[in-house]
C-alpha positions in Angstrom: 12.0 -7.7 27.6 9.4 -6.8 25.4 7.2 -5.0 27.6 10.4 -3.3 29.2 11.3 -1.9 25.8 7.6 -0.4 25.4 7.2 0.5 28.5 10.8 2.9 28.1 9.5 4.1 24.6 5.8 4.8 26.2 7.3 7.0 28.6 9.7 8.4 26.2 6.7 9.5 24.1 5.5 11.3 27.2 8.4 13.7 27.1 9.2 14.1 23.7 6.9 12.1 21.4 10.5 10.3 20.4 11.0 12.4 17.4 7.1 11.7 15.7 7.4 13.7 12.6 4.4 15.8 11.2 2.8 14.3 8.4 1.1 17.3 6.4 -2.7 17.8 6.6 -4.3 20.2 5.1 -4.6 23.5 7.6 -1.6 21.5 9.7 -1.3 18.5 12.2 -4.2 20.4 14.1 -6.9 19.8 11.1 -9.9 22.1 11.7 -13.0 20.9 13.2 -15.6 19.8 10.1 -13.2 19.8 7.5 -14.8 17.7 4.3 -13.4 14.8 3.0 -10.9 14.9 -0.1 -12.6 13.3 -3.4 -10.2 10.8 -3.3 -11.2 10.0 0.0 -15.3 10.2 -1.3 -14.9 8.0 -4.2 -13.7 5.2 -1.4 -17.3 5.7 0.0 -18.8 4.2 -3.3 -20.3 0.7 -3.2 -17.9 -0.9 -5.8 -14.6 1.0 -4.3 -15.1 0.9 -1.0 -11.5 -0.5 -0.3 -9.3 -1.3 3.1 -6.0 -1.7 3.3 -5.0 -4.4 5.4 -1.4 -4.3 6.7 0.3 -7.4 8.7 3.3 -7.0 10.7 5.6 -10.0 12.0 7.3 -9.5 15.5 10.3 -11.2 16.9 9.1 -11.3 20.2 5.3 -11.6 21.8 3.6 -8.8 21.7 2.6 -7.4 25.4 -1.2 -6.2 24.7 -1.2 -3.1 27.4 2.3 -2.0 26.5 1.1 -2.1 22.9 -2.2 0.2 23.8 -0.2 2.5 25.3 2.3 3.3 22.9 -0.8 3.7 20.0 -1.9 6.6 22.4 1.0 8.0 22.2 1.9 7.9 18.2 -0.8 6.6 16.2 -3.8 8.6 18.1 -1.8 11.8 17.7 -2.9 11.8 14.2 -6.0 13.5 13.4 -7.1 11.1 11.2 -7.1 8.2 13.4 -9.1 10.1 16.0 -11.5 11.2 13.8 -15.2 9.9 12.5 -16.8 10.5 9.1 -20.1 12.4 10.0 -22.7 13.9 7.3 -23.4 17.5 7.3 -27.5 17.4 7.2 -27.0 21.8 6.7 -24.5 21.5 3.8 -26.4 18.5 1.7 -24.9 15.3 3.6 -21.5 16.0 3.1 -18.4 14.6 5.1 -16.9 15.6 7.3 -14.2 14.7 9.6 -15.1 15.1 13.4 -12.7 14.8 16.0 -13.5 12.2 18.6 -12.9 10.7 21.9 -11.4 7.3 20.7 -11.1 4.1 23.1 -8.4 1.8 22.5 -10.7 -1.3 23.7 -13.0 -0.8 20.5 -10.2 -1.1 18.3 -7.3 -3.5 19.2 -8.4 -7.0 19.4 -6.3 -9.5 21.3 -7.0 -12.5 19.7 -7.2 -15.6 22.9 -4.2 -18.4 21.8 -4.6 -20.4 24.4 -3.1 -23.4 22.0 -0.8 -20.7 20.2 2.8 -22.8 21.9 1.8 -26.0 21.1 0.7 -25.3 17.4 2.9 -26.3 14.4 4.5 -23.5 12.2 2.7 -24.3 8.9 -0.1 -24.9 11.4 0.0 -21.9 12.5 0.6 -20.4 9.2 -2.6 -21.1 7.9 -4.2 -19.8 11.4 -2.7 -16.3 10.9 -4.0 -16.5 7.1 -7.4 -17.8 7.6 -8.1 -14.5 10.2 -6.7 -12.6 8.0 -9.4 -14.2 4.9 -12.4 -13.8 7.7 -11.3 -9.7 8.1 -11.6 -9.5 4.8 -15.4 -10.4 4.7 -16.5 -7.9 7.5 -16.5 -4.3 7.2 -16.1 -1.4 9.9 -19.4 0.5 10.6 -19.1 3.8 8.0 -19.1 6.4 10.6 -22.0 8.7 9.2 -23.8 9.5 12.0 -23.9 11.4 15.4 -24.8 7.8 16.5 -21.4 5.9 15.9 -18.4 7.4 16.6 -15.8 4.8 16.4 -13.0 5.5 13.8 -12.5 3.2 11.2 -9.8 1.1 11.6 -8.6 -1.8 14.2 -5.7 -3.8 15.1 -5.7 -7.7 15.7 -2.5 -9.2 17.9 -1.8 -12.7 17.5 0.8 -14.0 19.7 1.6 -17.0 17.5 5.0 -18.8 16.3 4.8 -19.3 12.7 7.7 -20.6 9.9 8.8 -17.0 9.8 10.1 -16.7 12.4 7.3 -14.1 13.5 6.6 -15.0 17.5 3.9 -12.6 17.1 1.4 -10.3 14.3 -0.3 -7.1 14.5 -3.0 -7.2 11.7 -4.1 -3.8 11.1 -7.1 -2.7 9.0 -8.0 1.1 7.9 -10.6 1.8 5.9 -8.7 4.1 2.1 -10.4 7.1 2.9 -8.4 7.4 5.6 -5.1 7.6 3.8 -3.3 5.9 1.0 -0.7 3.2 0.9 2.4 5.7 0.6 1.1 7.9 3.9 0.6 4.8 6.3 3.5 3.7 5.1 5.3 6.5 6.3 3.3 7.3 9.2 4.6 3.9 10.1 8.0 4.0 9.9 7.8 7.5 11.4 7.0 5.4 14.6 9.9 2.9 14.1 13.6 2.7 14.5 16.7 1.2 13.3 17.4 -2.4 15.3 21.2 -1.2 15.0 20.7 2.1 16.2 18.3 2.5 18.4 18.1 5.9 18.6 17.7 6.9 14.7 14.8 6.0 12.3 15.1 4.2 9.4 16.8 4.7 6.4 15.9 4.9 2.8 18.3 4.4 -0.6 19.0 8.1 -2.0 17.8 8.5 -5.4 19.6 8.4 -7.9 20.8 12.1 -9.1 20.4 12.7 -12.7 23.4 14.8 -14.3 23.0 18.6 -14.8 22.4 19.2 -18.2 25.0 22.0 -20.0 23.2 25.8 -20.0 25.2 26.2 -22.9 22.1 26.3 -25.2 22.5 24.6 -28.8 20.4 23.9 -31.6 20.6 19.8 -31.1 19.6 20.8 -27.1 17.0 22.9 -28.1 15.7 20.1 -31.0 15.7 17.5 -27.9 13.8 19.6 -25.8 10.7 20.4 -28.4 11.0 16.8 -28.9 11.0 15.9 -25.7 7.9 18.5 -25.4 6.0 16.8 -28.5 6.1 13.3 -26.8 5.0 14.2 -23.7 2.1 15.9 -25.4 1.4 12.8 -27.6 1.8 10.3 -24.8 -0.7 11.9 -22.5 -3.3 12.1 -25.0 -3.1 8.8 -26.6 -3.2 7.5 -22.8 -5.8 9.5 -22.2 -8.3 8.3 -25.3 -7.2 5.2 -24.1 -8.0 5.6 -20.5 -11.4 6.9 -21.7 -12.0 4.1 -24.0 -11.1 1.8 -21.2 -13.8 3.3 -18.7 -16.6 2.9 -21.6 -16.3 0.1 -23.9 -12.7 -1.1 -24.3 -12.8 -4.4 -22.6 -9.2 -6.7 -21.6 -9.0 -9.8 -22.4 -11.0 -12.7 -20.9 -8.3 -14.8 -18.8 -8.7 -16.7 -15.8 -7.8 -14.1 -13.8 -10.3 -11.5 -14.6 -13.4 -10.9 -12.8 -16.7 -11.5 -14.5 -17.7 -8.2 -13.1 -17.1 -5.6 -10.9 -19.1 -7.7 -8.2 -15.7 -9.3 -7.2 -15.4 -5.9 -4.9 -18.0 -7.5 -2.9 -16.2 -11.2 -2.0 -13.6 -12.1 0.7 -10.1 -12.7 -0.2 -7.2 -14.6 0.6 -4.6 -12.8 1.0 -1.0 -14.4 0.3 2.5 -13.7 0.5 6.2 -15.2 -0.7 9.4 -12.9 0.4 12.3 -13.0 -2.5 16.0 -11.8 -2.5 16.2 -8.4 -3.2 20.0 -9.2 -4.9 18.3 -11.7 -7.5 15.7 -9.0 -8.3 18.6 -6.5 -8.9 20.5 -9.4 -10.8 18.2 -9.0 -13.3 17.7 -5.7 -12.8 21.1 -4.7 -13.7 21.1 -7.0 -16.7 17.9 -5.7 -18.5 18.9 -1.9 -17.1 15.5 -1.3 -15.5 14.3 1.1 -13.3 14.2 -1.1 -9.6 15.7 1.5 -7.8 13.1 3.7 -8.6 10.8 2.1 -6.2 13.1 3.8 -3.4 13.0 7.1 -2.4 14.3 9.0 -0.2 12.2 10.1 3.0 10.9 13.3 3.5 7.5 14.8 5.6 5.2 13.7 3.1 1.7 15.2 2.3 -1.2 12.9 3.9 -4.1 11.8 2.1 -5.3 9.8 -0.6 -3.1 11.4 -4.0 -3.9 8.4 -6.3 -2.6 8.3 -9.5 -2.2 5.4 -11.8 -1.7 4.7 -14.9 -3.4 1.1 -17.2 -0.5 -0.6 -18.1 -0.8 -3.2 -20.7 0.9 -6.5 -20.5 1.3 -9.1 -23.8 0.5 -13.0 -23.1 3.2 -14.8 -25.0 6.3 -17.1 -24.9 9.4 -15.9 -25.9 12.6 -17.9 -27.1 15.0 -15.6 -24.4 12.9 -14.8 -21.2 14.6 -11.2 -20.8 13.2 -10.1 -23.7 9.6 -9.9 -21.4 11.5 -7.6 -19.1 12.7 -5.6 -22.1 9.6 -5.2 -23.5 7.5 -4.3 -20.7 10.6 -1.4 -19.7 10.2 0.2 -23.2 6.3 0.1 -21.8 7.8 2.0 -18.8 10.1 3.9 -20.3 6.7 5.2 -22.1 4.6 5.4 -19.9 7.1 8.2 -17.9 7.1 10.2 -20.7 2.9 10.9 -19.9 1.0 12.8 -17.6 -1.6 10.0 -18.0 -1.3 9.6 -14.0 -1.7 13.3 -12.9 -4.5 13.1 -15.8 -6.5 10.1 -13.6 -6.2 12.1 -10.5 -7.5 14.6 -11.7 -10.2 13.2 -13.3 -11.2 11.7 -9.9 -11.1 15.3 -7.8 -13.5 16.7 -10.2 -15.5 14.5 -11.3 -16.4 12.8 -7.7 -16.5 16.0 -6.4 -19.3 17.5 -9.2 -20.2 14.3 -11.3 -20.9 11.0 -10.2 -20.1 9.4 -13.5 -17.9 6.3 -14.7 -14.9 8.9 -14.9 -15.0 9.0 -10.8 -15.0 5.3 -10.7 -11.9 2.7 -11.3 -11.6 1.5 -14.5 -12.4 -2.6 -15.0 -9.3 -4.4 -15.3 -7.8 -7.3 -15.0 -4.8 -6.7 -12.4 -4.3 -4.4 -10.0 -0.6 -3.4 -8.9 1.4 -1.2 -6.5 4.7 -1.3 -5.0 5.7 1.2 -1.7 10.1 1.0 -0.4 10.7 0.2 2.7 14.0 0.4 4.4 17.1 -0.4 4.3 18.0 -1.6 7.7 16.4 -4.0 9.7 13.8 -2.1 12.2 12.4 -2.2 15.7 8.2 -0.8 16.4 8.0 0.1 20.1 11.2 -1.7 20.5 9.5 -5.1 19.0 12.1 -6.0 15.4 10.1 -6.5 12.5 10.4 -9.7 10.7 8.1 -8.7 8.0 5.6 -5.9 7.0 2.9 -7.1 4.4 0.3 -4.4 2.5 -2.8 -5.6 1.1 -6.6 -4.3 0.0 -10.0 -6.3 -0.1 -13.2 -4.4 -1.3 -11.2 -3.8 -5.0 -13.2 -4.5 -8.1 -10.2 -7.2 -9.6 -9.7 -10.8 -8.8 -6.2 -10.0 -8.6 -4.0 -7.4 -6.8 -0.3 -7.7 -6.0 1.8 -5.7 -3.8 5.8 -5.4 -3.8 7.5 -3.8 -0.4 10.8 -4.1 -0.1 12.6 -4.6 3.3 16.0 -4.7 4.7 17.6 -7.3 1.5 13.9 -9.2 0.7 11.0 -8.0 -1.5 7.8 -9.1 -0.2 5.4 -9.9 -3.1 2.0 -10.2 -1.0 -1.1 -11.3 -3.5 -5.4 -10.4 -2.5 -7.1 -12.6 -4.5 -10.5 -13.8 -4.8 -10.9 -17.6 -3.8 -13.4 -18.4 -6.8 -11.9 -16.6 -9.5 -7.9 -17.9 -8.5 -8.4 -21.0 -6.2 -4.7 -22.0 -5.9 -3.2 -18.3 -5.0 0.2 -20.9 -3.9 0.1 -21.8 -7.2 0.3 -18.6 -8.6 3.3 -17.5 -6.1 5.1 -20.7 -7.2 4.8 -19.4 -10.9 6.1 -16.1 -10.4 8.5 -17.6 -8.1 9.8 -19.9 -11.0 9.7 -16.9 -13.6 11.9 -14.6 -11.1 14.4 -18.1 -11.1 14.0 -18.5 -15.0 15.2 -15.0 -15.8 18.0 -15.0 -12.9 19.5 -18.4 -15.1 19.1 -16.4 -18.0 21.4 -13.5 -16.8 23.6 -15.9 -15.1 24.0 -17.9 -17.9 
C-alpha cells in the first residue's frame, strides 16, 4: 500500500508538483547562478559553529526505498538549495558561493540493511534507531569547497524498524545550517505533506491570536502609554544589549553540571533523546499561569528561506519555591520582558555584519549554558508521500553547549527532543524523567 500511495503522489508530482509552494529565495525559486552565501549561512562555516540539524521522522508503515527516491526528485530536489554545492570563488577572495549541480540520489539516501529488523524487540529496537542516530552525529558531510566535490550537503538514512512508537519505519535526515534554518525546513517539509483526513489539503496551523484594535480616538492617557511604551522598548534593548556584549567578553554563567567546560563541546558526538507529552497538560498549565503557549503557533504562510537567526540570552534562577507555579510566573514576567526588546533583531544583526566584515567574537555564539528553540507543527495528524507520521523530531550536533532542547508540537503531543553531550550529561533519561516530573508537579498544582 505504501509504495501504491508513492507511486500515485510520484506521478502526481509529474503533472502538477501536487500544490509544492515556493519558498522565497533571494532573486526567486530560480536563484541565480554564483549567488554568495548569506552571513548567517558563513558563520555556520566556522570551526566552533559548524552545526547540523538532524531531523527524524517516524512512519506508520515501511518505507519503500525507490518509491521514496522518487518522490525526493520530485519535491525536495526542486529546491535550489538542495541541489546546490558550496564552491569558493578563487577571483572574488574565496568566497561562497552556491553552484547548482547535478545531484544523484544514491549519494545521499542510505538504506540502512535490517535484515534482523522483525524479529527485534521494541525497546531493542529503540536503542538501534538512537545509537545510529549518536554515530551521525560524530561524522560530518564533506564541506563542498571545491570544483572537486560536488555532492550537496545533506543525506537521508531509512530504517525500516518496529519500535515502541509505534513507528514501523524512520527517515533520519541530516543538512548541514547553512543550508537553511529550523523554521524553513520545517516548512519546506510540511509544504510536501498532507492531512491523513483529507488527503487532498495540507496541513493546518492554529490562527493567531488577533489582538484588539486599539481606539483612534487619540487621548492624553493613550498617548502617555505609547511614549511609555516607546521608553521601555528603548531601555530593554540597550540593557540587553550591554548584557549581550558583556556575555560575549567576560560575563561568564554559572558553573552547573550542565555547562560545558569550553566551547570544545561543539566538537563531541551527542545523544540525542526524546519524550512526547500531552499538549492539553501543557495548556493546563498554560491557562493557569496565563502564558504565552500559543504563541509557539503561527499561522502558515510562503515564508522567506534562509538562515534569519535571532535569539535572545534568557536567564533562568536555580531555586526551590514553596508553590511550583510561581517558576512559571517568574520566568513569563522574564518573557513578558524580553518582548518588549529588539535584543533579537539586535543579535542578527550583529551576525550579518560583523561575519560579513569582521571576524570577531560578535559573529560568533555567545558561551552558554543551554541552548533552546521551539518550531509548531500541525494540528492534524499528517501523511509524507502518503506514509502518516507518527512523530517528527528536530535536533543539532556541532553546537558549542552540552545541552540543547527542542519543543515541536504535533497533532495533541509536544515533543521535547534533547542533544546532549554524553560526558558532560551521562543519564540524558534522567534528565527527561525530571522535566517529565516537573511538567506533572505543576499540572497537581493547578489541579489542585
Amino acid at each position: 500500500m505504501e509504495h501504491a500511495a508513492g507511486y500515485y503522489v510520484s506521478k502526481k508530482l509529474e503533472g502538477d508538483d501536487l500544490g509544492l509552494k515556493q519558498i522565497k529565495v533571494k532573486g526567486g525559486i530560480e536563484e541565480e547562478e554564483g549567488e554568495p552565501l548569506s552571513p548567517m549561512a558563513q558563520m555556520f562555516q566556522e570551526p566552533e559553529s559548524n552545526v547540523y540539524i538532524i531531523l527524524s521522522v517516524g512512519f506508520k508503515s515501511p518505507i519503500d526505498p525507490f518509491s521514496f527516491k522518487t518522490n525526493l526528485l520530485h519535491t525536495l530536489l526542486k529546491h535550489p538549495r538542495f541541489s546546490s554545492v558550496q564552491v569558493a570563488d578563487e577571483k572574488n577572495g574565496g568566497e561562497l558561493k552556491w553552484v547548482q549541480t547535478k545531484v544523484e540520489l544514491d549519494n545521499h539516501v542510505i538504506v540502512v540493511a535490517m535484515d534482523e529488523g522483525d524479529h527485534m524487540e521494541p525497546k531493542a529496537a529503540d536503542k538501534f534507531v538512537e545509537d545510529y542516530i549518536s554515530n551521525l552525529t560524530k561524522t560530518n558531510l564533506s564541506m563542498s569547497n571545491n570544483s572537486n566535490n560536488n555532492i550537496p550537503m545533506w543525506d537521508c538514512h531509512i530504517l525500516n524498524l518496529k519500535t515502541s512508537d509505534e513507528a514501523k519505519s524512520h527517515v533520519v535526515m541530516r543538512v548541514h545550517h547553512s543550508l537553511g534554518d529550523g523554521t524553513s525546513l520545517m516548512s519546506l517539509l510540511l509544504s510536501f505533506s498532507r492531512k491523513l483526513s483529507d488527503p487532498l489539503s495540507f496541513p493546518t496551523f492554529p490562527a493567531p491570536t488577533k489582538k484588539p484594535i486599539p481606539s483612534r480616538t487619540s487621548t492624553l492617557f493613550g498617548v502617555c502609554i505609547k511614549i511609555w511604551s516607546i521608553f521601555l522598548l528603548f531601555w530593554n534593548t540597550l540593557v540587553d544589549i550591554l548584557m549581550c556584549l558583556a556575555t560575549m567578553y567576560f560575563l561568564k554563567d554559572t558553573q552547573t553540571p550542565l555547562k560545558a567546560p569550553s566551547s570544545a563541546v561543539a566538537f563531541t558526538s551527542r545523544r540525542i533523546v526524546r519524550r512526547t507529552f500531552s499538549l492539553a497538560d501543557v495548556k493546563l498549565v498554560k491557562n493557569a499561569t496565563n502564558t504565552a503557549v500559543d504563541e509557539m503557533k503561527k499561522k502558515k504562510s510562503k515564508a522567506d528561506w534562509g538562515n534569519k537567526i535571532g535569539y535572545v540570552l534568557f536567564p533562568f534562577t536555580i531555586a526551590l519555591k514553596e508553590n511550583p507555579l510561581d517558576h512559571i510566573r517568574e520566568v513569563k514576567a522574564k518573557m513578558d520582558r524580553k518582548k518588549a526588546s529588539l535584543e533579537a533583531n539586535f543579535r542578527l544583526l550583529m551576525a550579518t555584519v560583523f561575519v560579513r566584515f569582521y571576524r570577531t567574537k560578535l559573529a560568533t555564539f555567545p558561551p552558554t549554558t543551554i541552548w533552546f528553540s521551539n518550531v509548531a507543527g500541525p494540528q492534524d495528524k499528517i501523511t509524507l508521500f502518503g506514509n502518516q507520521l507518527v512523530y517528527v523530531a528536530p535536533s543539532l550536533y556541532g553546537q558549542p553547549v552540552a545541552l540543547t532542547i527542542h519543543i515541536v508540537s504535533y497533532a495533541e503531543d509536544i515533543l521535547m527532543v534533547l542533544s546532549v553531550d554524553e560526558k558532560i550529561i551521562p543519564d540524558p533519561y534522567q534528565l527527561c524523567d525530571d522535566l517529565e516530573d516537573s511538567l506533572k508537579l505543576l499540572k497537581k498544582s493547578v489541579t489542585t
